[in-house]
Every structure is written in structure tokens, then in C-alpha cells.
N, C-alpha and C positions, 0 to 999 in steps of 0.2 A: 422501405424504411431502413435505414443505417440501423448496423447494428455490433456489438463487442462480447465477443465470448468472453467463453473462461475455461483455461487449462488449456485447451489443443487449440491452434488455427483451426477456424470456421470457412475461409476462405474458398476451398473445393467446395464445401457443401452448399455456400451460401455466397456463389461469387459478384453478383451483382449489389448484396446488401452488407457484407460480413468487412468491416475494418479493421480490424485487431482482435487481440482475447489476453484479459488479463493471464499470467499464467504465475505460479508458481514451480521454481525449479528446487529439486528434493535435492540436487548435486552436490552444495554447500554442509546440507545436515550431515546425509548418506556416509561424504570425507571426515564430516566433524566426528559421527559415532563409530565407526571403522577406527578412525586415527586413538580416539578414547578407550576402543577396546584395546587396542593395539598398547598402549602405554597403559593401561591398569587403571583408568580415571574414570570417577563416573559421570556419565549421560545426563546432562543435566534437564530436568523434567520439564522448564519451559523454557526452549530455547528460542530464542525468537532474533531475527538477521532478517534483514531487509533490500532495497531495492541495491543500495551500493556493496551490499556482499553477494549480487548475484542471485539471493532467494526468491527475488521479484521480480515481473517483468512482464513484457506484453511480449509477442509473437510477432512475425511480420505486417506491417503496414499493408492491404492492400490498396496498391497503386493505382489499381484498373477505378476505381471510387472515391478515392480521398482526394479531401480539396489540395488546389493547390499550395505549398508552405506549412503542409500537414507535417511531413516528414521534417523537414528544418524545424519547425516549432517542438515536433516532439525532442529533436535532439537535442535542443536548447532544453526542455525542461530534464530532461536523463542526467543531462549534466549539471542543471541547477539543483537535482535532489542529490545528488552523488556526492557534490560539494559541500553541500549541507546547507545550500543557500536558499530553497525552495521548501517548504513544509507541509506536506499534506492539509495537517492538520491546525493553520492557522490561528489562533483564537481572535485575530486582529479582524478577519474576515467575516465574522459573525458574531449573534448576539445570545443570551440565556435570558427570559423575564427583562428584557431590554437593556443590559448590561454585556459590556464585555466580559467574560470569565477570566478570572486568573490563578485563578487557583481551582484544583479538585483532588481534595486526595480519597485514594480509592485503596480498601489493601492495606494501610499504612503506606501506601505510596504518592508522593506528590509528583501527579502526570502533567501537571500546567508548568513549564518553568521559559528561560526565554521568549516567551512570545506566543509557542504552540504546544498541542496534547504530544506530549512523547508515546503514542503508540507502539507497543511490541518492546518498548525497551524494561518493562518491570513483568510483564507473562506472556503467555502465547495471546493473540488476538485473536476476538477482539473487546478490546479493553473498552471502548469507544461506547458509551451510553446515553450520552447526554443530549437531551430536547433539546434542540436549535430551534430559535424564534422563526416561524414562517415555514417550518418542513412539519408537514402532518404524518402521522402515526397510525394506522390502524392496529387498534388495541385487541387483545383475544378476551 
């Protein structure tokens, strides 16, 4: 069964099944609090930077498993979120009580605006709460 870590390539451990691993990279922050201490400014408590600052990212493709057009497709989407023309978090894609969403404010923050959830851009994530029609929940 295919499968996608998280943090490290899985790739060695799991070469026949292991595709990628989401990862996040600390390198961005690490630069941003160093440089902060460095100039006298403070750290700001939810910093939140995403896949076109670097903080996001998946790990190597393994090749030996992935379908063919796997690699081209991802580059195509890398570079469609980079650009800002791709959006995770759609609202155009899905429903709430059978309605499009367009609005949610949370916080005092409005996360719905052109079209999708701005994620990560008002606290650290995840910000993302909202029942989507057709995805079930196990509740505690």
C-alpha cells in the first residue's frame, strides 16, 4: 500500500511502499529568530510561512513507485502554489450544510476571502475547523 510520511523521507525504511513525506523545514523560522535577535525585535508568537517561503515541502519523490507524470505533476502544482494560483484550501471545491462557504470569521479574523481558507496567514495552524459535507468525524 502506497504510502506518505512526515518530517523525514521514509523511502530507506519503506522502499517499495514510501512516496514522499510531507516535511516541514525549521530553516526559514531558525533565520527569521537569529536575524530578530540580532536587530533587537521581537519574535513574533505565531509566525506562520508556508510552502513558497520554503517552510513546507515534501521530501524526495520515490521514483522506484511513483506512477508515471508523478514528478511533472507535482512540479506543476509547486509552482502553481508558489504563484499563488493553486490553493489548498479551495472553498469553490466543497460544500458546508450544502452551501458554498464564504465567509468564516474566527478570532476576529475573516479566513474566507478570494475564493479560499487563508490558512496560517492570521496564527500558527491549524486554523482549519470546519465540517465539510461528505467527510465524517469521529467525535471523542
Amino acid at each position: 500500500m502506497p504510502c506518505v510520511g512526515y518530517n523525514i523521507s521514509m523511502i530507506a525504511t519503506a522502499p517499495t511502499t514510501a512516496l514522499t513525506s510531507a516535511s516541514i523545514n525549521w530553516a526559514p523560522y531558525v533565520t527569521y529568530a537569529v536575524q530578530s535577535v540580532i536587530d533587537g525585535t521581537p519574535i513574533d508568537v505565531d509566525w506562520c510561512k508556508g510552502y513558497n517561503e520554503g517552510a513546507d515541502r515534501i521530501t524526495e519523490l520515490n521514483k522506484d513507485v511513483i506512477a508515471p507524470g508523478t514528478e511533472e505533476k507535482v512540479k506543476e502544482v509547486e509552482d502553481a502554489l508558489k504563484a499563488g494560483e493553486l490553493h489548498v484550501f479551495d472553498t469553490s471545491t466543497w460544500t458546508v450544510d450544502g452551501e458554498v462557504l464564504t465567509s468564516y470569521e474566527k478570532n476576529g479574523n475573516e479566513y474566507i476571502s478570494d475564493g479560499y481558507f487563508h490558512e496560517s496567514e492570521f496564527g500558527s495552524a491549524p486554523a482549519f475547523d470546519i465540517k465539510i459535507d461528505g467527510i465524517n468525524s469521529i467525535e471523542n
